[in-house]
N, C-alpha and C positions, 0 to 999 in steps of 0.2 A: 157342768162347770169344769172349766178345763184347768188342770192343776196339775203342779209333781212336788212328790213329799221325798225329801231326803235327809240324809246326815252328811253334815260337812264339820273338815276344823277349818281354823284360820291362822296365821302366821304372827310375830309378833311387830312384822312391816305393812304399814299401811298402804293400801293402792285403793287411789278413791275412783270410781266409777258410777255409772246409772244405769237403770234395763228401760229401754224406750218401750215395752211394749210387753210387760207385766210387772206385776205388786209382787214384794216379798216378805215373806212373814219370818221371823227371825226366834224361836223359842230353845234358849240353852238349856243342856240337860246334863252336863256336866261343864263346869266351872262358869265361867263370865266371859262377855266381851263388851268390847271397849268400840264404841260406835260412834260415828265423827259426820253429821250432815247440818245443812243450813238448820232445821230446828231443832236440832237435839246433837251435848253431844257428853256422852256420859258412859259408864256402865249398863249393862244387863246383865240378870243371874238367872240363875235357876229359879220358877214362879213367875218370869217374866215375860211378854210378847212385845216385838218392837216390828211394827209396821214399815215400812218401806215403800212408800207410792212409787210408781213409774216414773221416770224421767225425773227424780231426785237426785243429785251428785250424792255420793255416802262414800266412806270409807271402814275398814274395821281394821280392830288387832287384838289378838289374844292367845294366851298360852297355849304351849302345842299339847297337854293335855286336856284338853276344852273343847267339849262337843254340842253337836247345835241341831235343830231338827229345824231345816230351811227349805217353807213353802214358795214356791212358785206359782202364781195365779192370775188367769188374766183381768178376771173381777174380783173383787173385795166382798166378804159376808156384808150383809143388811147391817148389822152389828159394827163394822169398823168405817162406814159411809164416811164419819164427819172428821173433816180435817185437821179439827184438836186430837185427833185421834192419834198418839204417838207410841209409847208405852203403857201398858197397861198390865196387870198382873190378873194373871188365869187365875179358874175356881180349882179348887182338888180335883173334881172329876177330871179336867183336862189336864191337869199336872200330871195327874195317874194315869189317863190315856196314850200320852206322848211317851212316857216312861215306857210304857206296854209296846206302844208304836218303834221305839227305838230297839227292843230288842227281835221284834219281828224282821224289820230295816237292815238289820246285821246279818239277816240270810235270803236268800234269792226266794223271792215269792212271785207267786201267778198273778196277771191282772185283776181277776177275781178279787182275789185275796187287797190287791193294792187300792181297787175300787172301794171295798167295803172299810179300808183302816182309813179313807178320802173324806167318805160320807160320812164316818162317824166320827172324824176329827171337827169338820163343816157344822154340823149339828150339833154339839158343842161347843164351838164358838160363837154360834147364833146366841149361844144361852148367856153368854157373858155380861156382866153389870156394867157399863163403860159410862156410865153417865157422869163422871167426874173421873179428873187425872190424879198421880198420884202428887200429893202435897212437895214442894219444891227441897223442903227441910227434910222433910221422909227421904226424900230419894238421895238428897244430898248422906246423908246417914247410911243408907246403904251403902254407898259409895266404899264410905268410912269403913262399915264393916267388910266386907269385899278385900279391900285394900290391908285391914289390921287384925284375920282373921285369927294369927298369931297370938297376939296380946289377948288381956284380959278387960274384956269388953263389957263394962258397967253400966248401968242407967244413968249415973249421972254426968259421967264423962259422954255419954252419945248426948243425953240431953242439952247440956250444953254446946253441943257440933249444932243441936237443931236450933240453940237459941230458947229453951223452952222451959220450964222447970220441969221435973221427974215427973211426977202427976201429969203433964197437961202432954210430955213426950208421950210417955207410954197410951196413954189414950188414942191420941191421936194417929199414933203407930198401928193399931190394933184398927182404928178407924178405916187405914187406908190401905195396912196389904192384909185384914181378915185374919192376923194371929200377934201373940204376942213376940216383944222383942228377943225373949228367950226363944223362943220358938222357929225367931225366922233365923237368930244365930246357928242355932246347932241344923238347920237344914241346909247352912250354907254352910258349915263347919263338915258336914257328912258327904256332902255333893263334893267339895273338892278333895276332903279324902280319898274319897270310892275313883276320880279322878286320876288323883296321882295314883294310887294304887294297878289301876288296870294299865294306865299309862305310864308308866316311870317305874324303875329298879330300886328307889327309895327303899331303905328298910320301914317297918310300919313305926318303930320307935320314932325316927326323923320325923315320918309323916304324922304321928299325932302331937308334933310339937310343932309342925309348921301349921296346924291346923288347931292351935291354944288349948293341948293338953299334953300335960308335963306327969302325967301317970298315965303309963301303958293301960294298965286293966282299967280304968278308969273308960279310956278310950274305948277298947274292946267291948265293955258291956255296952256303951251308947251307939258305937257304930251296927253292933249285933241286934241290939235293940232296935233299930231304925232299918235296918237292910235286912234284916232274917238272916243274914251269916256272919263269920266272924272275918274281921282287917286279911288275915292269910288266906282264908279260902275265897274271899273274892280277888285277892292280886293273883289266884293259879287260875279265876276261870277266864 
């Protein structure tokens, strides 16, 4: 299977283009982007995979702290064959393999080496659940959080974006990206921390208020929690 796996960012100007003669797999691992083609045109986050067929017009734009792990390929896994096939959100094993994959990506590796991070990305996305997209309301929600990671973001202020009451959101939330709504906040709330932290001179106080917490320590233990270090030791590595 002929393939190349990188990391790229993008800019916050859109330049719409198409590749005549491979697919692109699109998986952000720090912040979002903003993706503009005939069937889709929405956000992606982090837990996210946005397919790209060949000779599709597409455009992107997104923050210059916002990093992306983008496959090139001339076939499509077994797995992403069918044309509904748009966005879809990875299991944990691939979330935590691309995670692993990006820190590799950051240093010069032997084909060896690029081969086997290839094969094991591939066989992992074979495993993928894709028999249903995610719900229009969910994604629309996402959107919302993405956009209002700042604020304080409640059940029933989201359930209402989806049209739903509290009960029937949160279900159905949990239905379609596999965790709860607290759960996918603070991963998007920690991903563009860790973001602007390695990308930007932000003090970490700034950053845990653009990121909806208004107590430092508060921040520190959840980001430490979640990353294994603390806000200041990841903005020096």
């Amino acid at each position: 299977m002929t393939a190349n796996l990188s990391i790229r960012t993008y800019t916050k100007r859109m330049s719409r283009h198409a590749h005549t003669d491979f697919h692109q797999l699109v998986l952000p691992i720090q912040g979002n982007i903003h993706i503009n083609m005939d069937n889709f045109n929405g956000k992606v986050s982090v837990g996210d995979c946005m397919v790209i067929r060949k000779g599709l017009s597409h455009g992107f734009t997104a923050e210059e702290a916002s990093r992306f792990i983008v496959v090139d390929i001339k076939e499509l896994p077994y797995s992403l064959l069918g044309d509904a096939i748009v966005v879809f959100t990875v299991t944990s094993p691939l979330l935590s393999f691309i995670q692993f994959a990006e820190k590799q990506l950051e240093y010069q590796v032997n084909s060896q080496l690029e081969k086997a991070i290839l094969d094991t990305f591939f066989l992992l996305m074979e495993q993928q659940e894709l028999s249903r997209t995610i719900d229009h309301r969910i994604r629309a929600v996402q959107s919302l959080i993405t956009e209002q990671l700042e604020l304080s973001l409640t059940i029933p202020v989201l359930a209402k974006a989806a049209y739903l009451s509290p009960t029937q959101f949160k279900k159905l939330f949990k239905d379609n990206l596999g965790m709860s709504v607290h759960q996918y906040i603070t991963l998007q709330r920690m991903e563009k921390a860790k973001a602007l932290l390695t990308h930007s001179d932000l003090p970490v106080q700034l950053i845990a208020e653009r990121v909806g917490y208004t107590d430092l320590s508060a921040f520190s233990r959840r980001f430490s929690k979640h990353f294994g270090i603390s806000p200041r030791e990841c903005a020096r590595t």
